[in-house]
C-alpha positions as CSV (number, residue, x, y, z in Angstrom):
1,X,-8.7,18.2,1.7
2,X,-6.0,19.8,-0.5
3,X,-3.7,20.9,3.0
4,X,-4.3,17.4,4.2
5,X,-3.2,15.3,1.0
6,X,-0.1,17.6,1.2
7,X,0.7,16.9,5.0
8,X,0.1,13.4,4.3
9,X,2.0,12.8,1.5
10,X,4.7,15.3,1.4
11,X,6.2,15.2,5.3
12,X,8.2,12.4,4.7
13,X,8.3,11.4,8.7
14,X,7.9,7.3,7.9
15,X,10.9,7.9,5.7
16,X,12.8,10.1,8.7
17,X,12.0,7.2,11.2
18,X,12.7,4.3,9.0
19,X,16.3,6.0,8.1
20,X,16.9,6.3,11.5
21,X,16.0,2.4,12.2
22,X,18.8,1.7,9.5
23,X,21.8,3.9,11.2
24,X,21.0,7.8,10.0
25,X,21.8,10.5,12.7
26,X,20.8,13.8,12.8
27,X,18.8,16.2,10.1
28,X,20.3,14.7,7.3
29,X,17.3,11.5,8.0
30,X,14.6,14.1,7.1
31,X,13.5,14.6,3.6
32,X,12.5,12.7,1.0
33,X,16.0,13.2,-0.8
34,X,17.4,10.7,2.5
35,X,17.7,6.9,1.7
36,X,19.9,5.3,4.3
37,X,17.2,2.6,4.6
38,X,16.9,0.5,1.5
39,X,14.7,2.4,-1.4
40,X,12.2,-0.8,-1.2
41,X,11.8,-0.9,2.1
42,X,10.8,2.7,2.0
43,X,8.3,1.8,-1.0
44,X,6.8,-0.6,1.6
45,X,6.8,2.3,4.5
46,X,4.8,4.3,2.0
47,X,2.3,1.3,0.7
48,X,0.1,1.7,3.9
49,X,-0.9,5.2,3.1
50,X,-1.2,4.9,-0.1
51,X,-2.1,0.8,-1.3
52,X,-2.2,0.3,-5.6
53,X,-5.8,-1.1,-6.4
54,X,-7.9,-1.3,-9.7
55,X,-11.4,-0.4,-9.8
56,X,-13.9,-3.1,-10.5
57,X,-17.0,-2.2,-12.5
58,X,-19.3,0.2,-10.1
59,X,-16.6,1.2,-8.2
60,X,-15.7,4.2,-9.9
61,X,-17.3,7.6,-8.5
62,X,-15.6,10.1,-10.7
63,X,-14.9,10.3,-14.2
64,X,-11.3,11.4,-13.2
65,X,-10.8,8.0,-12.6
66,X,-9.3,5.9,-15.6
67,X,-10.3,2.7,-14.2
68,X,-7.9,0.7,-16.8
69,X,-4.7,1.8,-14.9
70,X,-3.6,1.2,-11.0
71,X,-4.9,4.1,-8.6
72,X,-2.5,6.0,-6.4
73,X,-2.4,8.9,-5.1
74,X,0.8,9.8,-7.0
75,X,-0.5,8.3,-10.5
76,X,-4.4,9.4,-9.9
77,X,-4.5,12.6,-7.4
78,X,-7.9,14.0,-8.3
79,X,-9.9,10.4,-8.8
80,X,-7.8,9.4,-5.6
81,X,-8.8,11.8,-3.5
82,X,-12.5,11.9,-4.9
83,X,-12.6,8.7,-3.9
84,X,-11.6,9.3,-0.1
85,X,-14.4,11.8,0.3
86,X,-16.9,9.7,-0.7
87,X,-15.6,7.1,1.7
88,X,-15.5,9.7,4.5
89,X,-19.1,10.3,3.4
90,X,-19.8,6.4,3.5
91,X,-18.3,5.5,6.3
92,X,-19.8,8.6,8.0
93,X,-23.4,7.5,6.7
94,X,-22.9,4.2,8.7
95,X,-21.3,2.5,6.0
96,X,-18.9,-0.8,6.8
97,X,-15.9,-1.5,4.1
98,X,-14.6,-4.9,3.8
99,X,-13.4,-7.3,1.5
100,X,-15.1,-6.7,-2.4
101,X,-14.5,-2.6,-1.9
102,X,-11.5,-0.7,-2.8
103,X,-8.2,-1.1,-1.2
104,X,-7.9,2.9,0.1
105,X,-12.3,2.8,1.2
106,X,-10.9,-0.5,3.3
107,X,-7.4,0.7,4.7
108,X,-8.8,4.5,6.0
109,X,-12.3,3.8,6.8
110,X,-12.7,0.0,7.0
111,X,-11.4,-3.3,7.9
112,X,-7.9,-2.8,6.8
113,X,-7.4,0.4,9.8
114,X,-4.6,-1.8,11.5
115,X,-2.8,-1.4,9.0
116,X,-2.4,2.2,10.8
117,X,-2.7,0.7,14.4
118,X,-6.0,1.9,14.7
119,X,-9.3,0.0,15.0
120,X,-12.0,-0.7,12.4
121,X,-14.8,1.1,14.5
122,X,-15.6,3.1,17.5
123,X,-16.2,0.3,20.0
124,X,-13.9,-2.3,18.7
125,X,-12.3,-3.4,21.5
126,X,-8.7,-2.9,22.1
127,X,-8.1,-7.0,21.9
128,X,-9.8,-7.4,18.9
129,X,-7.5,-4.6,17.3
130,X,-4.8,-6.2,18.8
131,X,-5.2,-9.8,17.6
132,X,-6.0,-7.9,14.0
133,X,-2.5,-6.4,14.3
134,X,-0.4,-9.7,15.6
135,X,-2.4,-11.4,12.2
136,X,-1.4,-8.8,10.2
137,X,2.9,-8.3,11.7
138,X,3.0,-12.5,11.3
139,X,1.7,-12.6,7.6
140,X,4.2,-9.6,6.5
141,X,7.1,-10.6,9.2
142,X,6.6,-14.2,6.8
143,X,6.6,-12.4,3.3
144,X,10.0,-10.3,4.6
145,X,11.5,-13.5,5.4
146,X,10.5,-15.0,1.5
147,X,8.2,-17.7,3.1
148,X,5.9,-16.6,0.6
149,X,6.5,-15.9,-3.1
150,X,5.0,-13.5,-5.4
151,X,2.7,-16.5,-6.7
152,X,1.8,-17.5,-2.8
153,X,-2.3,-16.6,-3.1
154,X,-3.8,-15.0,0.3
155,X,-6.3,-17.1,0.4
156,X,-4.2,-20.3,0.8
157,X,-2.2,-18.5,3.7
158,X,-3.2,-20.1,6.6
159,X,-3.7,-16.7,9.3
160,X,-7.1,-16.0,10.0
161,X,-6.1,-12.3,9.8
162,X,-5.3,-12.5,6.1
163,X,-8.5,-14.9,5.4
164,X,-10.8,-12.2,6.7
165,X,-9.6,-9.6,5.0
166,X,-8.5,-11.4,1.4
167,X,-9.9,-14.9,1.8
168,X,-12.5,-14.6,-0.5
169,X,-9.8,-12.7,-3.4
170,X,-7.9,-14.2,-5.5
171,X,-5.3,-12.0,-5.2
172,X,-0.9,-13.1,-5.0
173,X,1.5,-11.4,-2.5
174,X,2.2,-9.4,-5.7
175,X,-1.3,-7.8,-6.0
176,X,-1.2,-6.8,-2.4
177,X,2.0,-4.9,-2.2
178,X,2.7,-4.6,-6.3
179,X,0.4,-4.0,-8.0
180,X,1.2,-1.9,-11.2
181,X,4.9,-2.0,-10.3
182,X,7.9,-2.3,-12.2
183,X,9.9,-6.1,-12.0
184,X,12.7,-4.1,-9.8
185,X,10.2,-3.6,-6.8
186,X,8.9,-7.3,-7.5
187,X,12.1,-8.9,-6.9
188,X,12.2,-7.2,-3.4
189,X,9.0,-7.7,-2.6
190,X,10.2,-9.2,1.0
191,X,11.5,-5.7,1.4
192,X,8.0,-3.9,0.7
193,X,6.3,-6.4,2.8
194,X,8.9,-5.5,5.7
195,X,8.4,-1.4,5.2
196,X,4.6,-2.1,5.7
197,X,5.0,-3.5,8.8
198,X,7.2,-0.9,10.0
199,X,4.8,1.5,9.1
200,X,2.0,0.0,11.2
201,X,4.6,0.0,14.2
202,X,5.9,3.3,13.7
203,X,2.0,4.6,13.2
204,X,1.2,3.1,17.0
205,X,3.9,5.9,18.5
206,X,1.7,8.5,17.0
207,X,-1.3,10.6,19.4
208,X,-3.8,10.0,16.6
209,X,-3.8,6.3,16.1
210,X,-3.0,4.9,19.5
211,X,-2.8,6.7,23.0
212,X,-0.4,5.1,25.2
213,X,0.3,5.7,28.8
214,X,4.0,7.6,29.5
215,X,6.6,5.0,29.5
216,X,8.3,4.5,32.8
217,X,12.1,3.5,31.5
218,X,11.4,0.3,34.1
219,X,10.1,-2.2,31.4
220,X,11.4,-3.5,28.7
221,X,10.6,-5.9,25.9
222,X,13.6,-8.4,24.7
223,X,14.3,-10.0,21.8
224,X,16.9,-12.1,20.4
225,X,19.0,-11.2,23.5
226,X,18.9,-7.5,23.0
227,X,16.4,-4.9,25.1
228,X,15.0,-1.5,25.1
229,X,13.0,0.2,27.2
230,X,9.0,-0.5,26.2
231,X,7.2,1.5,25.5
232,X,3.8,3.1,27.0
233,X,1.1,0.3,27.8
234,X,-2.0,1.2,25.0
235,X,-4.7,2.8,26.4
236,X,-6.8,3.1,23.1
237,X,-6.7,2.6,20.1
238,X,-8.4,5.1,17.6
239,X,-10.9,5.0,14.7
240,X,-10.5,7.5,12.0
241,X,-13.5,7.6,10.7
242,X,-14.8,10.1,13.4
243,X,-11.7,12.1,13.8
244,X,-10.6,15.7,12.6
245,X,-8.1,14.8,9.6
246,X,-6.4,18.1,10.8
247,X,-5.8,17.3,14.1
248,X,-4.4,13.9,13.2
249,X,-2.1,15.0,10.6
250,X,-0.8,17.3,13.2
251,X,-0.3,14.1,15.5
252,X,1.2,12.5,12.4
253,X,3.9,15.7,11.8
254,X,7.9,15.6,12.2
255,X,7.7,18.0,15.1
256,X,5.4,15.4,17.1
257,X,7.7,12.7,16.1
258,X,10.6,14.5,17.5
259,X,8.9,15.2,20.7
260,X,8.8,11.1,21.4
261,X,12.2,10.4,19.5
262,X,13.4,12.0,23.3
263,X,11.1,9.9,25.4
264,X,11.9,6.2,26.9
265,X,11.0,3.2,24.9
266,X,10.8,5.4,21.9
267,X,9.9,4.1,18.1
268,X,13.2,4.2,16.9
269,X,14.9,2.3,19.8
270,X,12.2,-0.2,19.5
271,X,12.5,0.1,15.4
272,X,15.9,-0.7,15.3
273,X,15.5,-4.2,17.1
274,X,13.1,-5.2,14.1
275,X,15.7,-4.6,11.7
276,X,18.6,-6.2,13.5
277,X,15.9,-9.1,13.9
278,X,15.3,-9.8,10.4
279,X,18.7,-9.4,9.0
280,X,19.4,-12.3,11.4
281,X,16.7,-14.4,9.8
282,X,14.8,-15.1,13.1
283,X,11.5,-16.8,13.0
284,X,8.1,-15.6,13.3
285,X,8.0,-17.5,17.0
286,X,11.2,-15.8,18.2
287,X,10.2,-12.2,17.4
288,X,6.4,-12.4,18.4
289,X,6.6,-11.9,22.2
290,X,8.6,-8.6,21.3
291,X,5.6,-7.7,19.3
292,X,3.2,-8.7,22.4
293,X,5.7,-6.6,24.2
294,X,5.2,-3.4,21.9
295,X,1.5,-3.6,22.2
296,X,1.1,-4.1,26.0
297,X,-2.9,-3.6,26.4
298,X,-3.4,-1.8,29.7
299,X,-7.0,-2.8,29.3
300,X,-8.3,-5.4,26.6
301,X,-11.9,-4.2,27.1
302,X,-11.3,-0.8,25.9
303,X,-13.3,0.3,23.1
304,X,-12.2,2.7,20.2
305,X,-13.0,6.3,19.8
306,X,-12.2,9.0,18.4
307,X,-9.9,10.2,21.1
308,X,-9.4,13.7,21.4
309,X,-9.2,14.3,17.7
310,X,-13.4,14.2,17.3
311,X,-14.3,16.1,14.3
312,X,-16.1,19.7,15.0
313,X,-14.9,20.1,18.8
């Protein structure tokens, strides 16, 4: 568990990829010392993997756990990482997270998996992940736009993405992708809410969320005028909850991303269309066929596995 915290939170490959999407070349985009991209947008690259939440009463499962202050991995290792085992153990028992349970049970083992491209289950069918992910790119596509304010509650937001997974909350735009943090990252908060959703993107180009077929070079997916080759049609998507965390952080590593940066219809190339897109202010209903585009299903039916990253083979 140790080796994999470190993997997960110390190769700084969203960072590479999202430096990349804002005009860095080269090995000087690696590292966590690189910040072409704005430093709030790379806060919100990083929210996915590591969401701020508070633990309500019962929720606590370790005495490392100060439950008066925000968890995070960076600001509580040992409760935070307590805490994922004993969701791996949960959700391996049969357990189902969902709304009323912890932010990081939710966002690795539960409901909240699209927010890594992957699905909430084995058997959810590819559709189902899909629509989950279209809910999820329209609500954050909004918030990096500033249709939202940090006041807007989730619950009054009108996707039925964001009502199934916070409807019953009473949580603000600045609980989600805030929480705990200084007034500098509040007054960017379009830009956290933009990182997050490259995150998700960027996470669908890697082996151990999504498998894709080989892209051809002889598609491509438009938008605002502008194309790049698409990328491979989705075969699957993954669950994590049965899967090796070894064998995906190796799917999650620099040297994999490298191996697809030289591929058609790459994440960067298709990256760096999202970022043009929202500097020019375009609409939810302009840029969603480019997202329909990215995630191509080769066949809606397809349930979720494991893929070949089952724990103990």
């Amino acid at each position: 568990m140790a080796q994999w915290s470190l993997e997960a939170f110390t190769e700084p490959v969203h960072e590479e990829i999202t430096n990349r999407l804002y005009g860095c070349n080269g090995d000087a985009c690696a590292g966590s010392e690189a910040t072409t991209a704005p430093a709030t947008v790379l806060a919100g690259v990083r929210w996915n993997d590591d969401p701020p939440f508070r633990l309500l009463s019962g929720q606590s499962k370790s005495s490392s756990c100060n439950t008066r202050e925000t968890v995070r991995f960076e600001t509580q290792p040992r409760c935070w990482v307590n805490l994922f085992l004993d969701a791996k153990a949960g959700a391996a028992a049969g357990k189902q997270y969902g709304q009323g349970d912890a932010m990081l049970y939710r966002s690795h083992f539960g409901d909240l998996q699209y927010l890594h491209a992957m699905a909430a289950a084995d058997g959810e069918l590819a559709s189902q992940t899909k629509a989950n992910l279209m809910g999820w790119f329209e609500f954050a596509w909004r918030a990096a736009l500033g249709e939202y304010t940090l006041e807007t509650r989730l619950k009054d937001i009108g996707n039925p993405t964001i009502q199934a997974a916070f409807g019953r909350s009473e949580w603000r735009l600045m609980d989600l992708y805030t929480l705990g943090a200084s007034g500098g990252l509040r007054r960017d908060v379009d830009d956290v809410a933009f990182g997050s959703l490259l995150h998700a993107v960027q996470d669908s180009f890697a082996g151990g969320h999504v498998h894709r077929e080989e892209a051809s070079g002889m598609r491509e997916c438009t938008l605002a005028g502008s194309s790049v080759s698409a990328p491979g049609n989705v075969l699957e998507f993954h669950s994590y909850n049965g899967q090796d965390h070894s064998l995906h952080a190796d799917a999650d590593s620099r040297a994999a991303f490298m191996r697809g940066f030289q591929e058609e219809g790459n994440v960067v190339d298709v990256g760096r269309l999202l970022v043009r897109a929202r500097v020019q202010k375009l609409e939810w209903e302009v840029v969603a066929p480019y997202f329909d585009c990215i995630f191509t299903l080769q066949r809606p039916e397809a349930p979720a596995t494991a893929g070949d990253f089952v724990a103990g083979r």
